[in-house]
C-alpha positions in Angstrom: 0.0 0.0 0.0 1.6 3.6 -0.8 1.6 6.0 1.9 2.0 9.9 0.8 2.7 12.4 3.3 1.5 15.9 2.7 2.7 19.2 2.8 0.4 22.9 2.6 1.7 23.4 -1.3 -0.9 20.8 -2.6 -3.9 22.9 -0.8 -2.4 26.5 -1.0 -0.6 26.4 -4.1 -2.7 27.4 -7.4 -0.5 26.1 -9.7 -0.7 22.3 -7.8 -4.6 22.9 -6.7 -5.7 23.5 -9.8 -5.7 20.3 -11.6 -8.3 19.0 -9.5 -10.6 22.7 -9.6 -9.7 26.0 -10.1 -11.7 27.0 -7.0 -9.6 26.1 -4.6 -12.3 24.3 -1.8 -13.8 22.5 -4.9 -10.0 21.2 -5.8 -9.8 20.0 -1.9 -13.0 18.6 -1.8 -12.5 16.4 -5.5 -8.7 15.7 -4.0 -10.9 13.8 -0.7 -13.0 12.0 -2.9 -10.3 10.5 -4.7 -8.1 9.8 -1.9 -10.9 8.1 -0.2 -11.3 5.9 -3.0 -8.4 4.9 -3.3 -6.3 2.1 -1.7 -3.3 4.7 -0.7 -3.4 6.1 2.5 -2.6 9.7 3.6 -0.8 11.5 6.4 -0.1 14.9 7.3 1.7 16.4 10.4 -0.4 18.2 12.8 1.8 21.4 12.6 0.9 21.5 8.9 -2.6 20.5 9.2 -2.8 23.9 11.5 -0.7 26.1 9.4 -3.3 24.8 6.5 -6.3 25.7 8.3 -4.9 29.3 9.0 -4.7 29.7 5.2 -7.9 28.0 4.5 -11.5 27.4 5.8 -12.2 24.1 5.4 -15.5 24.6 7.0 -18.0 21.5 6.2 -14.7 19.9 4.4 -12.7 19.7 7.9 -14.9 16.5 9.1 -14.0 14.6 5.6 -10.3 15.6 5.8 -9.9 14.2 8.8 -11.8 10.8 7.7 -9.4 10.4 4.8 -6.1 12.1 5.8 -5.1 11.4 8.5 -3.1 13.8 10.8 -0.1 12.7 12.8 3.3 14.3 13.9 6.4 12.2 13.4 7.5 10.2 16.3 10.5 13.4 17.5 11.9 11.4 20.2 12.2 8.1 19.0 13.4 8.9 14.6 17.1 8.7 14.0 18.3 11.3 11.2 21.6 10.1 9.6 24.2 12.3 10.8 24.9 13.4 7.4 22.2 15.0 7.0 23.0 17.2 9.9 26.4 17.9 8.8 24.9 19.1 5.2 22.1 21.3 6.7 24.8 22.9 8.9 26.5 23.7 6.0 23.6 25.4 4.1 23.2 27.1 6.6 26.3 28.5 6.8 26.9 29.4 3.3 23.7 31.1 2.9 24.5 33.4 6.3 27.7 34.4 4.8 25.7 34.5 1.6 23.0 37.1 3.1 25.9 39.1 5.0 27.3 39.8 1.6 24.5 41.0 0.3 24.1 43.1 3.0 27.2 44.7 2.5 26.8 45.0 -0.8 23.8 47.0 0.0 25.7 49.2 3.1 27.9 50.1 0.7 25.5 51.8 -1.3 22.9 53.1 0.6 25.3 55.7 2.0 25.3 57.3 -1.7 21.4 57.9 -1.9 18.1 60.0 -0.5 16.4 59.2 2.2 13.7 57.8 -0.6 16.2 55.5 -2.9 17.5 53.7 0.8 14.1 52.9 1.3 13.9 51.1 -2.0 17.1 50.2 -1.4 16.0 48.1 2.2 13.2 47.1 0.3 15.5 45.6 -2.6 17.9 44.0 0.5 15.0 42.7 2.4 13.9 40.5 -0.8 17.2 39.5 -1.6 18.3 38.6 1.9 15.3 36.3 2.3 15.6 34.7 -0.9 19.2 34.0 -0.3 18.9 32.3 3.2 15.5 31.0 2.9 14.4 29.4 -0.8 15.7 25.5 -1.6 15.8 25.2 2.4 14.0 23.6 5.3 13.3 26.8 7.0 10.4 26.0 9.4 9.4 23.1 11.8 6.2 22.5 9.3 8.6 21.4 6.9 10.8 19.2 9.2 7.8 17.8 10.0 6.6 16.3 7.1 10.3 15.6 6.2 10.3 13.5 9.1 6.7 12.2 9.0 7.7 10.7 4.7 10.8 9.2 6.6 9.5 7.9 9.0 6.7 5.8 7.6 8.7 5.3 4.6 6.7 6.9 2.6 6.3 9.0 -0.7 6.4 13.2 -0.1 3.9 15.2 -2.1 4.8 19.1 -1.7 5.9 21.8 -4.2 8.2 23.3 -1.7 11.3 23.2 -3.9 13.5 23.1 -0.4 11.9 20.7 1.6 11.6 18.3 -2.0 15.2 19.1 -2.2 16.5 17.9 1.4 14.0 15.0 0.9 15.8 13.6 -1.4 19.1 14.4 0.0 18.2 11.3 2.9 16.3 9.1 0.6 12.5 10.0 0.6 10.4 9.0 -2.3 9.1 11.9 -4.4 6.1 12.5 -7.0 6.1 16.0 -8.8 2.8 17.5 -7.3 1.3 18.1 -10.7 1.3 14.8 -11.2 -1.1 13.6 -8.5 -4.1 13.5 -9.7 -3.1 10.9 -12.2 -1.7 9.1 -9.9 -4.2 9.2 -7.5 -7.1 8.1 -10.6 -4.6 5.4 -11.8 -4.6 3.8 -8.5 -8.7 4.3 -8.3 -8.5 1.9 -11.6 -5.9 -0.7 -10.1 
């Protein structure tokens, strides 16, 4: 039996909603029927279950999403990480601080040249920069380390369009579908 573990993307995300409905509770609910019909089972961490709810009202839905996926935090105090993987995110992390600290230097260095109006751009310009260096292709909340953990823990296959958190999944090993993709997947196994 395949397990998926789920992250916010496939919920949130337009471009991954959308091929089950364009309206966005309509794509949910269509997602539930066919993941209750099929022979796959589905998890999500409670921390992202949560975080989903704040960005949309499930309302009548929340009963049915619960019936078919169900939610479930990774077991923190008993999973083993490989040490690697440590060792690797350490030193992401590392490169993109020193990578943000240059551009923030870069930045120093020329907002002492302009108005008081141009620095503000210019913050503006360094706050978007800054995030995108230290934060996109990373894990870079516990939501995400929790359905990395929840997919390796149960072994199972990670359905998210998080570019970072597909990224570190399969840096230890986690099986991945492309997000777009799940649909067909899920009316293929309907068939089988």
């Amino acid at each position: 039996m395949l397990i998926f573990v789920l992250d916010t993307s496939i919920f949130t995300n337009p471009d991954i909603y959308s091929q089950f409905e364009k309206d966005q509770l309509g794509a949910i609910e269509n997602f539930l029927s066919l993941a209750y019909h099929s022979d796959a089972k589905f998890y999500m961490p409670s921390s992202v279950y949560e975080e989903m709810r704040h960005m949309v009202d499930l309302g009548e839905l929340s009963a049915k999403f619960e019936l078919t996926v169900r939610i479930r935090s990774p077991r923190r105090f008993n999973l083993m990480v490989p040490a690697e993987f440590l060792y690797e995110f350490i030193e992401e992390i590392r490169y993109r601080i020193n990578k943000g600290l240059r551009i923030a230097e870069e930045h120093t260095k020329e907002a002492g040249k302009l108005s008081e109006e141009e620095t503000g751009k210019l913050i503006n310009r360094l706050r978007e920069k800054y995030r995108e260096a230290l934060r996109t292709g990373i894990i870079d909340s516990k939501e995400d380390l929790d359905v990395l953990l929840l997919a390796y823990e149960l072994d199972g296959i990670l359905v998210s369009g998080d570019e970072g958190l597909r990224k570190w999944a399969d840096r230890v090993g986690i099986k991945l579908i492309n997000p777009k993709n799940l649909r067909n997947i899920l009316e293929s196994l309907i068939k089988h």
